[in-house]
N, C-alpha and C positions, 0 to 999 in steps of 0.2 A: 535370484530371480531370472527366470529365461525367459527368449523369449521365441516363439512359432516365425517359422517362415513366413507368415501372412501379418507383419506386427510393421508397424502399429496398424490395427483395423480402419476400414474406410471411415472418413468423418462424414457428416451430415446426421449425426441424433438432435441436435439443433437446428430448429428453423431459422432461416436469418432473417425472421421479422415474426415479432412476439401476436402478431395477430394471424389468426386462423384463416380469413378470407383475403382477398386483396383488396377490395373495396373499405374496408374497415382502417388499412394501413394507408391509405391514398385520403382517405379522411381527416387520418391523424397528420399527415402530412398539412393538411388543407389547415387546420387547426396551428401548427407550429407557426403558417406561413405568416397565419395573424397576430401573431405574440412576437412576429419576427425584431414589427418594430421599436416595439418594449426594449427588448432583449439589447438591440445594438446603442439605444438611448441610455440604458443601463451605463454599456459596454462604452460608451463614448465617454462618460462622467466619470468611471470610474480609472479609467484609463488618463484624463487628466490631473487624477491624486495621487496614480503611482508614478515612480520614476520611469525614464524610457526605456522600453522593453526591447530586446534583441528581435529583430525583423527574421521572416517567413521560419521558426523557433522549435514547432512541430517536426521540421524536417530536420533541423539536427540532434533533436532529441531522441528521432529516430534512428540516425544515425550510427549516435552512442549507445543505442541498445543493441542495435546491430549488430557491434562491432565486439559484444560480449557473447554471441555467436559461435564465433569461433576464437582458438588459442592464442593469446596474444601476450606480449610482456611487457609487463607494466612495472612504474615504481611503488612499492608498496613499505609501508612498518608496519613492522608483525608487533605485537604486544602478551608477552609471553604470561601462562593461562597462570591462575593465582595457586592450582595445584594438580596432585595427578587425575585425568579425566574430567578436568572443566571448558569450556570452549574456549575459542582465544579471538580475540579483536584484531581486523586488522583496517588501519587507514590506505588506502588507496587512490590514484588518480586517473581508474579507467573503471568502465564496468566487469567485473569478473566475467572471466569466460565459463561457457557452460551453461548459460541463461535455459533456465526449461519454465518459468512461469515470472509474468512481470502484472507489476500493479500500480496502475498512478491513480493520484487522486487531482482534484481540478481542473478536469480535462474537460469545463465547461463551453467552448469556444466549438462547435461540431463544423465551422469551416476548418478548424486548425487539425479537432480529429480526424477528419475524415485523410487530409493531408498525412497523419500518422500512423492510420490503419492501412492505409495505401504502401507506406514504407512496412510496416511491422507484419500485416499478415503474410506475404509470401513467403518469407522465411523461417517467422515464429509458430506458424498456426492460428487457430481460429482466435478472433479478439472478441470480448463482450465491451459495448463502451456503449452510450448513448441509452444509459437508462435511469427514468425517474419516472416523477409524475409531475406533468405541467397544468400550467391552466388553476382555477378555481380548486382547493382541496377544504375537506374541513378541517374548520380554527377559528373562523376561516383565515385561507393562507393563499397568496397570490404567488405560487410559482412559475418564476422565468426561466429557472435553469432546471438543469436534470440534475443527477447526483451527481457529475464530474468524476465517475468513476469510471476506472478501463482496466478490464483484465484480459493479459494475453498466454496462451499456453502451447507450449509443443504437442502436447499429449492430446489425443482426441476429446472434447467435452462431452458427459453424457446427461446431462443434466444443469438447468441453473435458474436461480429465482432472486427476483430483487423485493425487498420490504424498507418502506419506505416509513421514519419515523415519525410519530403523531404530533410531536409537539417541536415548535422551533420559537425561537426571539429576536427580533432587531433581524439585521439585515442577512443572517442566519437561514432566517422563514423564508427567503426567496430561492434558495436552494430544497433540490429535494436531496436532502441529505440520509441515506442509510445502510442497508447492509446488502452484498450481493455475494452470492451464494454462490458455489460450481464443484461439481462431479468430475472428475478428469482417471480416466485409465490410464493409468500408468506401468502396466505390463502383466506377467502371466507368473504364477507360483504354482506349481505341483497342479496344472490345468484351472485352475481358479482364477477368476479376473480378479487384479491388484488395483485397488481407485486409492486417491488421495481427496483429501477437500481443501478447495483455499474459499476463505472469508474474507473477503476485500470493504475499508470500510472507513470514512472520514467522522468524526465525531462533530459538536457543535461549538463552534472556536472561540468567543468570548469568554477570556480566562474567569472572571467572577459565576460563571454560573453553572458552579461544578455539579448542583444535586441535577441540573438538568440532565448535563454528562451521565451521571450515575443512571441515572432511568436508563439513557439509552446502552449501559455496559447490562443493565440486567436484562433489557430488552433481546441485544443480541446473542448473549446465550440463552435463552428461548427457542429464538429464531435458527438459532446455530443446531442445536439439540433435536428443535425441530425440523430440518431438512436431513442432516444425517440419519432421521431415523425413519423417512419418509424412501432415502434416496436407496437406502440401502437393501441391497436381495440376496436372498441361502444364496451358500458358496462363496461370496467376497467376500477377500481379504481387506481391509484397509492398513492403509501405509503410514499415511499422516492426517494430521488436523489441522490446517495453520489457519491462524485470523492475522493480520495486515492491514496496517492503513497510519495514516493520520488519527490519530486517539486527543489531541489538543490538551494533554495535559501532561509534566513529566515526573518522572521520579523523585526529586529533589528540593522541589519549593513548596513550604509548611502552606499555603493557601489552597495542594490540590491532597490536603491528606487523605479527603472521604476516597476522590477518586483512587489513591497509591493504596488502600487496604479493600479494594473490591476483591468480591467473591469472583471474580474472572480470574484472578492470579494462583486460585486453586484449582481451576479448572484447564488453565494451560499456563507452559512453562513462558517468561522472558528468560531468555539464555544470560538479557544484559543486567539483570537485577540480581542482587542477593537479598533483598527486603523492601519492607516500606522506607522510602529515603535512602536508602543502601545501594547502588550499583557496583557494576563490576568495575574494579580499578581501569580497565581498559576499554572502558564504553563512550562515546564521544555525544554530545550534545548532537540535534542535527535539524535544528533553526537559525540561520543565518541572520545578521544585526541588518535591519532594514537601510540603516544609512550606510554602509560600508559594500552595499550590492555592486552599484556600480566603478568599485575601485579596481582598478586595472589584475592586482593579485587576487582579486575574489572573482575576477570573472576568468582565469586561468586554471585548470585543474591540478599540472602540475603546481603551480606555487604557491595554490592555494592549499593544496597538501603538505608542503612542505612549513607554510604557515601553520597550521594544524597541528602540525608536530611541537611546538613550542606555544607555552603555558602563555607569552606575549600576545600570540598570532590568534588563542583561544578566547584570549579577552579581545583580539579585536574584533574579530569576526562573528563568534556564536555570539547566541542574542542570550540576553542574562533574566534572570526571576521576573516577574511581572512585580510592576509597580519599582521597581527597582528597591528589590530584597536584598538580604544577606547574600552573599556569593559564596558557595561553597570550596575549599582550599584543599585540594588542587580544583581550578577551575575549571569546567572541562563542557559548560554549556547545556541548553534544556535538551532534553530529547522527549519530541513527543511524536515519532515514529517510531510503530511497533512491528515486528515480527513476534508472534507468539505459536507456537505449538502443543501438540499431543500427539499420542499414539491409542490406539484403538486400544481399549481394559479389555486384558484378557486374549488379546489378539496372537498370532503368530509373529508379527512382524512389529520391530522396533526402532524408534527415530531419533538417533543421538545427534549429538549438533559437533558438525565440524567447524567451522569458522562463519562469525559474523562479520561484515563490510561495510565500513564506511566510508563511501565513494564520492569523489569531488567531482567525477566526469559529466555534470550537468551543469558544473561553477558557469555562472553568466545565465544560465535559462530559468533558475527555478531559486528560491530564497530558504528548499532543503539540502540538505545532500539525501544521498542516495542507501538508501538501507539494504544488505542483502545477508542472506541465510544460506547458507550450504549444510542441509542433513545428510545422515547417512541412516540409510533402511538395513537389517542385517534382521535374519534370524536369530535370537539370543540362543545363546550355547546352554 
């Protein structure tokens, strides 16, 4: 892939406010300002049931993404691949360098985002965060929050759409929980523009009510199928396809089987799975046990990695089966963050997986670790 003296092209094919006129956006604003005090009433209550949370948190989260930027050396175990040309795991205590697209989920707090897009966009490029739907929706459904999601990319955006899902339950319904879309350039082949797509995407998290989940996995390939083929125009090449997020269910516990054989897992790869119930011997859980947050080695990166390393440190920290199930031997914890991808059928260009991450460098801010992808785009020979 090469790239033109004028690369990357100037950004601004996104407007930085999803409304046409500015009276319509000063509206909405007017609208938030009255849901404001719902929102922090919420926020007050729910803030006395969790443990105490690390003060101004936005800003060092920003920080550690920062800080994967640029080249840095970290401590890392490698987990070597189970055969020739399969990916390989690795645990870590920073975020890998090399950051070209980030994706969180629960960034419900938009004093705290705004703190974070303040830090993230000068360096990473343009950020999508701060979208849902509030207010009155049909269900009916009283949303307080947006979707909590935020995606950031180096590459210039050319396109992006958020769909918002129809159905929610319990305290679930007060989020708009769904799927956000984006077009991103990512360079030049043989004068042809190269795009990627990333899918950023939290599912609905009360483990019992998986067929709900399942709507919203077939919903988003729909949704997914439907913007790729909306977004795309003669002469582009595509690189990759990835969907990411919070998916609230993992591979391993007999209570989420419908969701572990959906039709999504034929439509894009997990690098960390060999089956239904089946992972890669070097895949780690990456939900943290809620009582153990705030113990001095979970809130360290290094030593919480180094706990990690050891089958002990695994039981104490990752969170185990819902309902407290069978534990599977070697223990190694739920995972219900995904990176998934594809490559365009038939296309030029193909995306094999060099190393996935599992990163402790948010230990103390967040109750995941940190999931990360490294592809490689190649012409096949």
């Amino acid at each position: 892939m090469q790239s033109p003296p004028d690369w990357p092209p100037a950004s601004g094919a996104l407007r930085p406010s999803p409304f046409p006129h500015p009276g319509l956006h000063a509206l909405h604003r007017l609208a938030r300002a009255l849901l404001f005090p719902a929102y922090w009433a919420l926020d007050q209550l729910l803030g006395r049931c969790a443990p105490a949370a690390r003060p101004r948190r936005a800003e060092a989260v920003g920080a550690a993404l920062l800080a994967g930027l640029r080249p840095s050396r970290y401590g890392a175990t490698g987990c070597s691949p189970p055969g020739p040309g399969a990916p390989c795991g690795v645990l870590t205590a920073e975020v890998p360098a090399g950051l070209e697209f980030v994706c969180l989920q629960e960034v419900f707090d938009l004093r705290a985002a705004h703190r974070l897009v303040s830090r993230l966009a000068p360096s990473l490029g343009p950020v999508l965060y701060d979208v849902g739907s509030y207010g009155l929706q049909p269900g009916p459904y009283l949303k307080l929050l947006g979707s909590g999601l935020l995606l950031a990319s180096r590459y210039p955006l050319l396109r992006a759409t958020f769909r918002s899902f129809p159905d929610a339950r319990r305290e679930d319904a007060l989020a708009s929980k769904g799927l956000l879309s984006a077009q991103a350039q990512v360079g030049i082949l043989d004068g042809r523009r190269v795009v990627g797509f990333l899918h950023c995407t939290h599912l609905h998290a009360p483990s019992e009510d998986g067929p709900l989940r399942c709507k919203q996995l077939t919903l988003l390939l729909d949704w997914i199928e439907q913007f790729e083929a909306e977004s795309r125009q003669s002469g582009e090449t595509v690189a990759f396809s990835v969907l990411l997020g919070d998916l609230n269910f993992d591979n391993c516990s007999l209570d989420h089987a419908e969701e572990q054989e959906h039709q999504l897992f034929s439509h894009f790869r997990d690098p960390c799975r060999l089956g239904a119930r089946r992972d890669q011997p070097w895949a780690l859980g990456t939900i943290l046990t809620t009582s153990t947050l705030r113990h001095s080695e979970a809130c360290s990166p290094e030593m919480l990695r180094r706990a990690l390393e050891q089958e002990t440190g695994r039981h104490r920290y990752l969170a185990g089966p819902p309902g407290g199930g069978h534990r599977a031997e070697p223990w190694r914890g739920r995972r219900l963050d995904y990176i998934l991808y594809r490559g365009a059928a038939g296309g030029p260009l193909g995306p094999e997986v060099e190393q996935v991450t599992f990163s402790t460098a948010l230990a103390g801010l967040t109750d995941h670790l940190a999931v990360g992808l490294r592809l490689r785009v190649s012409v096949p020979s």
